[in-house]
C-alpha positions in Angstrom: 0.0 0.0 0.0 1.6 3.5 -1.1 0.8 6.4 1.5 -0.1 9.6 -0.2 2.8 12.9 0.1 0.4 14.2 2.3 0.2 11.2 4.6 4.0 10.4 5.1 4.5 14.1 6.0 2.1 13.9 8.8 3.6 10.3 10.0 6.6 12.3 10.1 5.8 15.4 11.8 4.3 13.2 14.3 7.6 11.1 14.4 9.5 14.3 14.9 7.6 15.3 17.9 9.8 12.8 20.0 7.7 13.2 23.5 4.5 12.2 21.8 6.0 9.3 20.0 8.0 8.1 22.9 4.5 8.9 25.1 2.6 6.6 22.2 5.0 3.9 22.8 4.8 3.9 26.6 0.8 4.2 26.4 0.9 1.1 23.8 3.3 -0.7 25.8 1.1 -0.6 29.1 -2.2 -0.7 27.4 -1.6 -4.0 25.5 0.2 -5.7 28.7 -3.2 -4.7 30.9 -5.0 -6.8 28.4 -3.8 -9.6 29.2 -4.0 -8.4 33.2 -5.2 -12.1 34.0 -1.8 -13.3 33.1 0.1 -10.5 35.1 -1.8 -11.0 38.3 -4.2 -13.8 39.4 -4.4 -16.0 42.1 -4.5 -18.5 40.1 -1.7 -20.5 38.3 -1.0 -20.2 34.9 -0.5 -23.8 34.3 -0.1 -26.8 36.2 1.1 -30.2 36.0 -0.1 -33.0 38.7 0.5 -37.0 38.5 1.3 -36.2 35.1 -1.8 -33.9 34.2 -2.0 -31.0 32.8 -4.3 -28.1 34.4 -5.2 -24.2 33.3 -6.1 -23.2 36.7 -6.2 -19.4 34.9 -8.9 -20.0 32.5 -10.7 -23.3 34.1 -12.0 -23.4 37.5 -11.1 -27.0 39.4 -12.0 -28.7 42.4 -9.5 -30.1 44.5 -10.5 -33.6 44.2 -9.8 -32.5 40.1 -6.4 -31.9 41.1 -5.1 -34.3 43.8 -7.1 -37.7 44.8 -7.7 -37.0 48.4 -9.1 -33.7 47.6 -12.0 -31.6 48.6 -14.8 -31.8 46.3 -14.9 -27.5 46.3 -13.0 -24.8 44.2 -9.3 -25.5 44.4 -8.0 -22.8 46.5 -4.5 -21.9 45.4 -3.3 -19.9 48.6 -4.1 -22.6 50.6 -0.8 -24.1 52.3 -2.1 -27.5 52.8 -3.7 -27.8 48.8 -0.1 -26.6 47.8 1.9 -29.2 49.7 0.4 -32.1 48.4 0.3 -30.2 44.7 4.4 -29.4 45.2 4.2 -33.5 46.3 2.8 -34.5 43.1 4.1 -32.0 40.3 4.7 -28.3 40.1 2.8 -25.0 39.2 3.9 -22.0 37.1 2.3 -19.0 38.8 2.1 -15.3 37.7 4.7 -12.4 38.7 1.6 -11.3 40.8 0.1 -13.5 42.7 -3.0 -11.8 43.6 -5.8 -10.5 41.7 -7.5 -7.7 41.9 -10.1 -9.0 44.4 -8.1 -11.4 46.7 -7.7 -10.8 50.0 -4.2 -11.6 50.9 -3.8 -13.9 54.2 -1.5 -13.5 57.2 -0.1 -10.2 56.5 1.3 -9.8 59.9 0.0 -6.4 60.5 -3.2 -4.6 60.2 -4.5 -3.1 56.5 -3.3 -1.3 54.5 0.0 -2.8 55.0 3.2 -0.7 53.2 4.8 -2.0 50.3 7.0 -5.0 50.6 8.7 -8.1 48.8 5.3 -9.9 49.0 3.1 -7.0 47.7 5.2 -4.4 45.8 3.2 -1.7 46.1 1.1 -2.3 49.5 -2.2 -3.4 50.5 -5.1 -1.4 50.4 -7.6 -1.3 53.4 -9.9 -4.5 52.5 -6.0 -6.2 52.5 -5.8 -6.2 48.3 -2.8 -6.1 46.7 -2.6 -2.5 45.2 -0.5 -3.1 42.1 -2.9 -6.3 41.0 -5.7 -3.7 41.1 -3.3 -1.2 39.2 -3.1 -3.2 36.4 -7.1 -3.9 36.3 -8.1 -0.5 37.2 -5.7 0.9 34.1 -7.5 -1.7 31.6 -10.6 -0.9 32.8 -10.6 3.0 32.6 -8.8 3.0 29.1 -11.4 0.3 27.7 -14.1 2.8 28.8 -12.2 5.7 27.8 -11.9 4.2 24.5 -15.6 3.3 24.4 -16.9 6.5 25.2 -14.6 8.5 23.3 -15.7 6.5 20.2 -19.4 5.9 20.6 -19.6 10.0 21.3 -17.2 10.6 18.1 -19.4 8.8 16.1 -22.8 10.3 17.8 -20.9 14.0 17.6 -20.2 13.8 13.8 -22.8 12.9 12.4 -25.4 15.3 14.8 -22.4 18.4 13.6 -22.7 16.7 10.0 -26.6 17.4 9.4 -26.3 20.5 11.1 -23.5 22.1 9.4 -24.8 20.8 5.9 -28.6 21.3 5.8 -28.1 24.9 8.0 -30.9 26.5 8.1 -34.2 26.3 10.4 -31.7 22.7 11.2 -29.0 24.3 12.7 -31.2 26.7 14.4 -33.0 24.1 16.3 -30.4 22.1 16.6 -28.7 25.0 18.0 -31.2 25.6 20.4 -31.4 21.9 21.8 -27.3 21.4 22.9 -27.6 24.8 24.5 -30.6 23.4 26.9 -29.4 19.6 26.9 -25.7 21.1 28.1 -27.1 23.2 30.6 -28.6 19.8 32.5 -26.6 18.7 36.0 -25.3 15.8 34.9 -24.0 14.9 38.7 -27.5 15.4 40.2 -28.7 13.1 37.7 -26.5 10.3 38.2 -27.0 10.7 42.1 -30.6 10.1 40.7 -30.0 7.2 38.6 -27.6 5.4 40.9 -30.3 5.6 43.8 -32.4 3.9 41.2 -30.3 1.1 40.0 -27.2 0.1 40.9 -24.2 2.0 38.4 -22.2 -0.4 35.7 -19.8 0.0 33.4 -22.5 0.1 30.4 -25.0 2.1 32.5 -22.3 4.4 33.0 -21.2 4.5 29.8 -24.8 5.2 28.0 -25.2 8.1 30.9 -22.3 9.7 30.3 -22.4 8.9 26.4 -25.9 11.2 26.5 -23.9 14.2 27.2 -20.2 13.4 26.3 -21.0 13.6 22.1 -21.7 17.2 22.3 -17.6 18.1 22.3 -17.0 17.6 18.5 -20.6 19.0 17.1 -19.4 22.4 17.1 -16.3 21.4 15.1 -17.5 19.3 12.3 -20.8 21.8 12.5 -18.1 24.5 11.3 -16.3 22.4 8.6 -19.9 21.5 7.2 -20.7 25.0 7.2 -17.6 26.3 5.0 -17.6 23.2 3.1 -20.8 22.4 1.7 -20.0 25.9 -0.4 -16.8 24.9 -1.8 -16.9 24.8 -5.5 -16.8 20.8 -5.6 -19.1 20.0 -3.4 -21.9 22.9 -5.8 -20.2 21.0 -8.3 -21.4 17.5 -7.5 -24.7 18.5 -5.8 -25.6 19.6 -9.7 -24.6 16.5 -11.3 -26.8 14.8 -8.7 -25.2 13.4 -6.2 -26.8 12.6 -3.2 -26.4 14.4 0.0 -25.3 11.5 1.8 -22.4 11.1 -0.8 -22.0 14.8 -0.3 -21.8 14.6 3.4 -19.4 11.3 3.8 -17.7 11.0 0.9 -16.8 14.6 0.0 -16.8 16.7 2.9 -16.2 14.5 6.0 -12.9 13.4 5.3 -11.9 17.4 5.2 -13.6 17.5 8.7 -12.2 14.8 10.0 -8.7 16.6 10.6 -9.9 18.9 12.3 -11.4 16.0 14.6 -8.6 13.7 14.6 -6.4 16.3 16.6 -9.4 16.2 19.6 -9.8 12.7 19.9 -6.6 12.3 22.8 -7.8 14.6 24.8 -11.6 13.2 24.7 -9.9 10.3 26.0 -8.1 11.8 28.8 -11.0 13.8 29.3 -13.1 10.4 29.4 -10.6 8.2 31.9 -10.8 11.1 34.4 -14.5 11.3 34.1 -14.7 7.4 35.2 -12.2 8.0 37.8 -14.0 11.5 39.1 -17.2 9.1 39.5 -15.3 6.4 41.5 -14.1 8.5 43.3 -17.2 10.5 44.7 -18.5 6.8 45.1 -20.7 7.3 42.3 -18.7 5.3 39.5 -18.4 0.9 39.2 -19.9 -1.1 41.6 -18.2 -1.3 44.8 -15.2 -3.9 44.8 -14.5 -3.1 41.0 -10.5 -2.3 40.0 -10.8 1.7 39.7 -7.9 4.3 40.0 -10.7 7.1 41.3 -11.1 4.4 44.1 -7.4 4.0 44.9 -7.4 7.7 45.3 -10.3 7.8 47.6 -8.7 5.1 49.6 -5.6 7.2 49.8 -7.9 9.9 51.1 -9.3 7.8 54.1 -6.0 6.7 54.7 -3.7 9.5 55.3 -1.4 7.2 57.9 -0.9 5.0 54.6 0.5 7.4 51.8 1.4 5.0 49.3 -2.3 4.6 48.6 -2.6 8.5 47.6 1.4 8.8 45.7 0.1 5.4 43.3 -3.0 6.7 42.5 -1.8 10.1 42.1 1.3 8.7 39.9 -0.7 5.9 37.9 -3.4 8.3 37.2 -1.2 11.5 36.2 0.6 9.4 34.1 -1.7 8.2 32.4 -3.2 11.3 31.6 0.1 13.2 30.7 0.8 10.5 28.2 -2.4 11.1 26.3 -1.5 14.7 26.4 1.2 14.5 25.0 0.2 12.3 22.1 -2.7 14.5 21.4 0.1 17.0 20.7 1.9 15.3 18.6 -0.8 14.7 16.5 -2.3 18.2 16.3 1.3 18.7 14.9 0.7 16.2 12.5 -2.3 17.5 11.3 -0.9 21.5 11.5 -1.0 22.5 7.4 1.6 25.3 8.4 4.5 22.1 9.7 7.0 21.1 7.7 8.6 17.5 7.8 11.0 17.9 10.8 8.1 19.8 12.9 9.7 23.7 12.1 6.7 25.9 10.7 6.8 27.2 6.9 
């Protein structure tokens, strides 16, 4: 596939902007690892091998009696000392680097909760005596997969309500117009203290709530390249020789908008991870027990005598969200007409 001029100088403009592309690496590098967060951290192992068996405690759940003969007919419990002898006696087990999930309690700590960090549990317990790097990796999957989601299902709602407004103009626009000023103006908080006293918050209920106000960022974008566009010469052009003004809208004029777009879409994702996280926080977000950054940082609040609760939320979350910035910079330098190859202005 050959990329167009115009595409390989805005790969390297991008390329030139060295923090964004080192930031896109590092945000690539974690996000793909969190996918597989069940193979990072579980308390479960990853394989087993028994009297010449072969088990996948990570993605089948056993009994004891599946695993050894003089087993308890009940879920294998892999933290339990006895279980493990007589698993150690028979075979061996390949476990994870973390050996917690993001739910498990862990045993015999030796102190009260939230425990500091230590050999055992790298980053500390929390105050329900979770391991707070297990719930790390799950919180930063789950935040980015609804960051993601939202910032895509809103893209798509966003366009296409700026599309028909921008193109047909008129008495459209107007009352379109008129509709985002009142549906913006609507306390979105209030509501979902409303909504959450109703039924109990989810990821998707969450995500549809917030997805009712969230696709109003990019109307007023693509409402303003519709606007100059649709009276381009080209566009007059094909709207004589009939074409239709769906053609006119997605084929011809959208893909002009779209750059414009394209240069928003990080920061609607930060914007959308710290959304999620706000909502944990104020106890308003997942249900309670969930992975969540905004809940490691309302831990760290109620726990002021354990302070590496606060500095990894704080950290994890910062981090997260300066990396997005500074990819969304790089690629409104991509996208910048006035860059040259090399990212120096013409």
């Amino acid at each position: 596939m050959t990329l167009s001029p115009l595409t390989r100088r805005r790969i390297a403009n991008f390329r030139a902007n060295r923090r964004g592309m080192i930031s896109l690496w590092i945000f690539g590098t974690l996000f793909v690892l969190t996918l597989f967060a069940e193979l990072l951290a579980n308390d479960r192992p990853l394989v087993a091998r028994v009297d010449g068996n072969w088990f996948f405690p990570v993605a089948v759940e056993y009994a004891e009696s599946d695993i050894v003969p003089d087993g308890l007919p009940t879920e294998a419990d892999w933290h339990d000392p006895e279980f493990m002898r007589d698993v150690h006696a028979r075979g061996w087990v390949v476990w994870p680097p973390i050996r917690y999930s993001h739910a498990t309690v862990v045993r015999d700590l030796g102190r009260p909760a939230p425990s500091p960090p230590s050999t055992r549990n790298w980053l500390g317990t929390d105050d329900q005596a979770r391991d707070v790097l297990a719930r790390v990796i799950y919180g930063f999957r789950i935040s980015v997969l609804f960051g993601f989601t939202l910032t895509i299902a809103a893209s798509i709602i966003g366009i296409a309500a700026g599309a028909v407004q921008g193109y047909y103009g008129g008495w459209t626009d107007l009352l379109f117009q008129r509709f985002i000023e009142i549906w913006s103006g609507m306390p979105q908080l209030f509501l979902l203290i409303i909504l959450g006293s109703v039924i109990e918050p989810s990821f998707w209920t969450l995500l549809v709530f917030l997805l009712l106000f969230s696709w109003m960022g990019l109307v007023g974008v693509v409402r303003a390249e519709f606007l100059r566009g649709r009276n381009l010469d080209y566009v007059r052009a094909a709207r004589a020789l009939g074409v239709s003004d769906s053609a006119l809208m997605f084929r011809h004029i959208l893909p002009n908008a779209m750059v414009a777009t394209l240069t928003f879409l990080p920061f609607i994702l930060s914007g959308s991870v710290t959304v999620l996280s706000t909502l944990d926080f104020l106890g308003f977000g997942l249900p309670p027990g969930s992975a969540s950054l905004g809940e490691l940082l309302s831990q760290g609040k109620n726990n002021l005598q354990a302070p590496w609760l606060a500095f990894t939320g704080f950290v994890v979350l910062g981090g997260v969200l300066t990396l997005l910035i500074f990819i969304g910079e790089a690629v409104r330098d991509a996208f910048d007409p006035r860059k040259l190859p090399g990212g120096s202005l013409s």
